[in-house]
PyMOL CGO cylinders between C-alpha atoms (Angstrom):
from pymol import cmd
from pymol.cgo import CYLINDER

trace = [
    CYLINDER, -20.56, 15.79, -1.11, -18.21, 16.97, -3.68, 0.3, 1, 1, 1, 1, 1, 1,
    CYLINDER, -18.21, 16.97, -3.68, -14.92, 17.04, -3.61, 0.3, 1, 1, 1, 1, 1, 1,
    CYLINDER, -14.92, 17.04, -3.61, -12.71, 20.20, -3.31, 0.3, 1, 1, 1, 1, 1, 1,
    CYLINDER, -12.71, 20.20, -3.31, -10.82, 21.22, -6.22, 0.3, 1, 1, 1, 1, 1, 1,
    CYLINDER, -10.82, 21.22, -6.22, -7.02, 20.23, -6.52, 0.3, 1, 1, 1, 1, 1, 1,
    CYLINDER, -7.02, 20.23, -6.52, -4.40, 23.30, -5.82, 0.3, 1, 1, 1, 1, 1, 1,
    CYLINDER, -4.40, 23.30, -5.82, -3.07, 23.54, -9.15, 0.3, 1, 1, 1, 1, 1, 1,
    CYLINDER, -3.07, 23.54, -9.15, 0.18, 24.87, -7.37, 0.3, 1, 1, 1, 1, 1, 1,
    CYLINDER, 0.18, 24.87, -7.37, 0.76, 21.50, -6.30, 0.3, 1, 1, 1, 1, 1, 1,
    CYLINDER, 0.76, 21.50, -6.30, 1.88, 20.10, -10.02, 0.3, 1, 1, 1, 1, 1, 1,
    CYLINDER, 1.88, 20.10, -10.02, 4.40, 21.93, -11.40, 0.3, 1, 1, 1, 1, 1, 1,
    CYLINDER, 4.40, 21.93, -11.40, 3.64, 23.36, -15.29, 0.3, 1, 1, 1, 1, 1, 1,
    CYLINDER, 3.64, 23.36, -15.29, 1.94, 20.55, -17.68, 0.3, 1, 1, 1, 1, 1, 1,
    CYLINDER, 1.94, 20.55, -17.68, -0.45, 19.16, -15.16, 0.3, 1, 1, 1, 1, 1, 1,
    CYLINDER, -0.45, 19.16, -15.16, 0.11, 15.69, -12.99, 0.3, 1, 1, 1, 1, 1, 1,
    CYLINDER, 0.11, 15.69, -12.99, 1.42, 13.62, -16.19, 0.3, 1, 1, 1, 1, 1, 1,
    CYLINDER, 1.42, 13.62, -16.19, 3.72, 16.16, -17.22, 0.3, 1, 1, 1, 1, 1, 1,
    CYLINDER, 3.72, 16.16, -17.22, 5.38, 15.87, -13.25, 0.3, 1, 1, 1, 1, 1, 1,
    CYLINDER, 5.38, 15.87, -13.25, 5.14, 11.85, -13.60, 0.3, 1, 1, 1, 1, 1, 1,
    CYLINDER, 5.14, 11.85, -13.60, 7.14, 11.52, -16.70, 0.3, 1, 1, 1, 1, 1, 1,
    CYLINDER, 7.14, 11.52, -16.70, 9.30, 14.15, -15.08, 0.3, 1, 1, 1, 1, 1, 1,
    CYLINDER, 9.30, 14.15, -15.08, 10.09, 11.72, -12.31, 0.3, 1, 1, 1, 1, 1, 1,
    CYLINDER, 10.09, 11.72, -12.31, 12.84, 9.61, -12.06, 0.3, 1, 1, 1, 1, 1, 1,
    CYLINDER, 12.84, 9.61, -12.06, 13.68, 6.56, -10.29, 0.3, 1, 1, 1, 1, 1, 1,
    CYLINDER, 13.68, 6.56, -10.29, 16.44, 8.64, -8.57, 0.3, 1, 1, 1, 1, 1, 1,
    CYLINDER, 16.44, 8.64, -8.57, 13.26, 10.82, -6.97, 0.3, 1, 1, 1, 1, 1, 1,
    CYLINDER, 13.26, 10.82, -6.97, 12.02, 8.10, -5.32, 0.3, 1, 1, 1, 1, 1, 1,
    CYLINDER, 12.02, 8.10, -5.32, 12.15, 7.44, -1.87, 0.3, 1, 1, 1, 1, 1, 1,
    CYLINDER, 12.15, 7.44, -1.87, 12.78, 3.84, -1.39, 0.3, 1, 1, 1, 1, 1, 1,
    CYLINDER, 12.78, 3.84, -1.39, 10.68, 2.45, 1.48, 0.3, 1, 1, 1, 1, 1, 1,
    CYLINDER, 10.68, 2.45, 1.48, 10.33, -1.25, 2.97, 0.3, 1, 1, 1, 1, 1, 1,
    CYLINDER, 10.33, -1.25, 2.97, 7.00, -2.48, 2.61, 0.3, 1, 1, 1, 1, 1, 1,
    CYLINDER, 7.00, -2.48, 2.61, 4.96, -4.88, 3.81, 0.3, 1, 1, 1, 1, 1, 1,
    CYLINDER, 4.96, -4.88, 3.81, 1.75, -6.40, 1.43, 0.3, 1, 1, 1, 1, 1, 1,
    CYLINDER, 1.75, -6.40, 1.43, -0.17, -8.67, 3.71, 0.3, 1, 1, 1, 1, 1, 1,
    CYLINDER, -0.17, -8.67, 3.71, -3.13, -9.98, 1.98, 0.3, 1, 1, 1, 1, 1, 1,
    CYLINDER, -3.13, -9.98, 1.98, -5.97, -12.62, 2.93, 0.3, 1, 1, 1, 1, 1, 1,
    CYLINDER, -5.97, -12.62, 2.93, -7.69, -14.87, -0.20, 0.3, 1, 1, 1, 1, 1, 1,
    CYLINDER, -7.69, -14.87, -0.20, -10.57, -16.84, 0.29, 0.3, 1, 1, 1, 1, 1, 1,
    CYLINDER, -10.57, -16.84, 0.29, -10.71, -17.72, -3.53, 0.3, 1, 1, 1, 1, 1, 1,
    CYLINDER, -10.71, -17.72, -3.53, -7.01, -16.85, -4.89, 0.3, 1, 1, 1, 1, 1, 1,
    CYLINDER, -7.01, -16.85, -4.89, -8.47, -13.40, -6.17, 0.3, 1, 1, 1, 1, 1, 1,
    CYLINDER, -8.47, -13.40, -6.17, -7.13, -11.41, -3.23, 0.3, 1, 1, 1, 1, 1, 1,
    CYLINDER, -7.13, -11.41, -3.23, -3.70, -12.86, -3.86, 0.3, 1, 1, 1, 1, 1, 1,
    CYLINDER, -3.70, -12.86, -3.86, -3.59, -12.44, -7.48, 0.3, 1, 1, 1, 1, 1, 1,
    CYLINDER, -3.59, -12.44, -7.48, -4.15, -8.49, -7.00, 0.3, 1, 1, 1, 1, 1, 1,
    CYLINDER, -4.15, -8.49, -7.00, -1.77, -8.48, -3.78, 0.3, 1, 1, 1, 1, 1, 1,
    CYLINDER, -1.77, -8.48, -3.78, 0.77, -10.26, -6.21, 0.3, 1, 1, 1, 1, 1, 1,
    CYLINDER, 0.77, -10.26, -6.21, 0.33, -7.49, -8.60, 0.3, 1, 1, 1, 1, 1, 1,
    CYLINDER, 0.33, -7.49, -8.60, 0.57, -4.57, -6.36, 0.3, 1, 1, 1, 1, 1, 1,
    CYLINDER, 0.57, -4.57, -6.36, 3.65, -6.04, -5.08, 0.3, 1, 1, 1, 1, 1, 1,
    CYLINDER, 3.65, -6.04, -5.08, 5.00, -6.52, -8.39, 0.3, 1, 1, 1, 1, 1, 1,
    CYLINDER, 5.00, -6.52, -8.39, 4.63, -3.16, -8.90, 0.3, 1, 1, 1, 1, 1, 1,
    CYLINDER, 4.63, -3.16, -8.90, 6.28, -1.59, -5.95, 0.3, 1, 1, 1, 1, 1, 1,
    CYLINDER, 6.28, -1.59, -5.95, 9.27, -3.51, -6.55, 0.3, 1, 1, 1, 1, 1, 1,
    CYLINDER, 9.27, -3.51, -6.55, 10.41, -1.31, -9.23, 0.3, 1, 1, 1, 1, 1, 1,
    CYLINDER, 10.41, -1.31, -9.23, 11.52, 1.29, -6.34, 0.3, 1, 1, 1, 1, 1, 1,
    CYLINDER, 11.52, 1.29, -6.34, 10.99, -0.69, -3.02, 0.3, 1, 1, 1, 1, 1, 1,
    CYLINDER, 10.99, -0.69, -3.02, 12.12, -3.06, -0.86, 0.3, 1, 1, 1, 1, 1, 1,
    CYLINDER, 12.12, -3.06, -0.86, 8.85, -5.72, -0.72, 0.3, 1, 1, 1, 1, 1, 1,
    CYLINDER, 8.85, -5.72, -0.72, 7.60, -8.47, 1.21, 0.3, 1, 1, 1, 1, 1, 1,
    CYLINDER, 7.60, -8.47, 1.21, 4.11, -10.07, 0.08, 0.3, 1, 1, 1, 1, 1, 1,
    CYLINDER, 4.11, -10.07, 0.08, 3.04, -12.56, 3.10, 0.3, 1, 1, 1, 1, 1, 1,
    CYLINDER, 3.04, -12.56, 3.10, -0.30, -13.92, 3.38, 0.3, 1, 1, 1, 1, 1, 1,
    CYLINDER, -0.30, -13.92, 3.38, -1.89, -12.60, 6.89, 0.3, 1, 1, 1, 1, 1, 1,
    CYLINDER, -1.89, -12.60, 6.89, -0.93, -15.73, 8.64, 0.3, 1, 1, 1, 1, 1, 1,
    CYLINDER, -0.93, -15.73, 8.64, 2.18, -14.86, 8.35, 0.3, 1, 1, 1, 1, 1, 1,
    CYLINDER, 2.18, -14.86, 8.35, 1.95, -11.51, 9.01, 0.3, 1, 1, 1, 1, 1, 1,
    CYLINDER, 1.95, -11.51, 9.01, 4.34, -11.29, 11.94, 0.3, 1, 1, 1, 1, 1, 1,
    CYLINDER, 4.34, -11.29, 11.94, 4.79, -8.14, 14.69, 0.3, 1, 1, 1, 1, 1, 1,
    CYLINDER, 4.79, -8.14, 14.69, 8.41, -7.79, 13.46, 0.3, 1, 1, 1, 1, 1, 1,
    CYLINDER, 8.41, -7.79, 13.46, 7.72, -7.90, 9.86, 0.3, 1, 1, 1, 1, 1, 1,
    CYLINDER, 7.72, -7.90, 9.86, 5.15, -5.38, 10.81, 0.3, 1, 1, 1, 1, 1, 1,
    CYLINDER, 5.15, -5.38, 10.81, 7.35, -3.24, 12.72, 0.3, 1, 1, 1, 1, 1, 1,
    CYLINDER, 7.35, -3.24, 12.72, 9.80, -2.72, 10.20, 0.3, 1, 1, 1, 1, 1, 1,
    CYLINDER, 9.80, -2.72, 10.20, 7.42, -1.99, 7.13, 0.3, 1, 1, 1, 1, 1, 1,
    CYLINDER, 7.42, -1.99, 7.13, 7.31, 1.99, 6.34, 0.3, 1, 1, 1, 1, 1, 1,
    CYLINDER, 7.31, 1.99, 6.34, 4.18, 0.99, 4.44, 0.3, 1, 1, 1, 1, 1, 1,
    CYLINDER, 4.18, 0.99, 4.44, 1.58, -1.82, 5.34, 0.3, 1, 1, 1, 1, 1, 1,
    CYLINDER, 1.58, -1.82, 5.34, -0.42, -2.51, 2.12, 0.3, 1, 1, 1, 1, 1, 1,
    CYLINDER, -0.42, -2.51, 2.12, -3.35, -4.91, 3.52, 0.3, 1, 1, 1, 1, 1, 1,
    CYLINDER, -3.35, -4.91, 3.52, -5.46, -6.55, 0.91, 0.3, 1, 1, 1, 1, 1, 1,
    CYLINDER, -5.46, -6.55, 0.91, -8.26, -8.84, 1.83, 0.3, 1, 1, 1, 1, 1, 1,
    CYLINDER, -8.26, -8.84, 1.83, -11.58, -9.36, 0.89, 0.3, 1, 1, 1, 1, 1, 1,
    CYLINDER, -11.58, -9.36, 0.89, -14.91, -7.56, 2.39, 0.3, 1, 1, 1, 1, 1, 1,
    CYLINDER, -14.91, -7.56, 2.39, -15.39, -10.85, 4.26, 0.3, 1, 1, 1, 1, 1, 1,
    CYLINDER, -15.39, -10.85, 4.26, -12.08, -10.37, 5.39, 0.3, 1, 1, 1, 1, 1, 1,
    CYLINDER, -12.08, -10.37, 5.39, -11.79, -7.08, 6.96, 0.3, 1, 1, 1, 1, 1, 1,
    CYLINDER, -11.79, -7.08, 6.96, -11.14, -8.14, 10.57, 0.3, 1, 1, 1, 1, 1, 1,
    CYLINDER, -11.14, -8.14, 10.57, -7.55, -8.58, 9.64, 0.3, 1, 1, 1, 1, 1, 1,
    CYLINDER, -7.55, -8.58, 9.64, -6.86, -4.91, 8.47, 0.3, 1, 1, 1, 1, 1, 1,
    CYLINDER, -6.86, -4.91, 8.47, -7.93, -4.17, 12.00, 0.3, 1, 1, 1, 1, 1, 1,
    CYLINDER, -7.93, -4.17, 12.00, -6.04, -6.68, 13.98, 0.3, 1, 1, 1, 1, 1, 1,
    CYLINDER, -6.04, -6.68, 13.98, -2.75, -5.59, 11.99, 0.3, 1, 1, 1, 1, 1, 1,
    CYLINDER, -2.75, -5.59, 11.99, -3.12, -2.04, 12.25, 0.3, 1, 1, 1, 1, 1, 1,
    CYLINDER, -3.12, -2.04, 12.25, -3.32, -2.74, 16.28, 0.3, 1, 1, 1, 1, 1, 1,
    CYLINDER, -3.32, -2.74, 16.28, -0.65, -4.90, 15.79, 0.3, 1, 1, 1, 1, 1, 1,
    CYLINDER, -0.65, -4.90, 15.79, 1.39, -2.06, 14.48, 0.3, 1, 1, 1, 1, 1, 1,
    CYLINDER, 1.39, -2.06, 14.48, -0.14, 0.75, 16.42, 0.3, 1, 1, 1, 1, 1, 1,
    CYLINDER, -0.14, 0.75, 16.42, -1.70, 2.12, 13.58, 0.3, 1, 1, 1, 1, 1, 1,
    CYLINDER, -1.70, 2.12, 13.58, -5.44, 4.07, 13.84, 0.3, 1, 1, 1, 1, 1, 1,
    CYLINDER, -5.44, 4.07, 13.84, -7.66, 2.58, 11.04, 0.3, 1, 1, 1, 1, 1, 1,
    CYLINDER, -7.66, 2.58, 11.04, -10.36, 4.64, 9.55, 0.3, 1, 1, 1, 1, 1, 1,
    CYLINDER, -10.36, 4.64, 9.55, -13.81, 3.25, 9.33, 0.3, 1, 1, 1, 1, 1, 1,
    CYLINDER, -13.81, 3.25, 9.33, -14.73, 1.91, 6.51, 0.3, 1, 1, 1, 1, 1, 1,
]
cmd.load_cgo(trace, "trace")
């Protein structure tokens, strides 16, 4: 299958870098969110770490392994980053249900 072109109306004049240096940290919408990751070998954790470290620059983060993933830290996340391994993937389910979420199949 191949993918539909991009509306080039969507990026203003310049192309998608030319809108991303345009940005601002004043254009961002700060959001609360919730990286819950699951690490068999430290991998997993290391990448969660670094996503999370990278939303902090205009978010309000938590990073909690899924153990400690609880329904009210859930509940108040606008964004549930879940990060876990292929032999790990039970978890994204049982959070997104958690948090009445649909999740797509993979």
């Amino acid at each position: 299958m191949v993918p539909a072109p991009r509306d080039p109306r969507l990026w203003p004049a310049g192309g998608p870098s030319a809108a991303l240096e345009a940005m601002s940290s004043k254009d961002v919408i700060s959001m609360r969110v919730l990286v819950v990751y699951e690490s068999m070998y430290g991998n997993t954790h290391v990448v969660a770490s670094n996503i999370a470290d990278g939303l902090r620059a205009t978010h309000e983060v938590t990073l909690v392994p899924v153990a400690d993933a609880t329904a009210d830290l859930i509940g108040q996340a606008d964004l549930l980053v879940d990060g876990e391994s292929s032999r790990a993937r039970r978890w994204g389910a049982a959070l997104a249900a958690a948090a009445g979420l649909a999740v797509p199949a993979a």
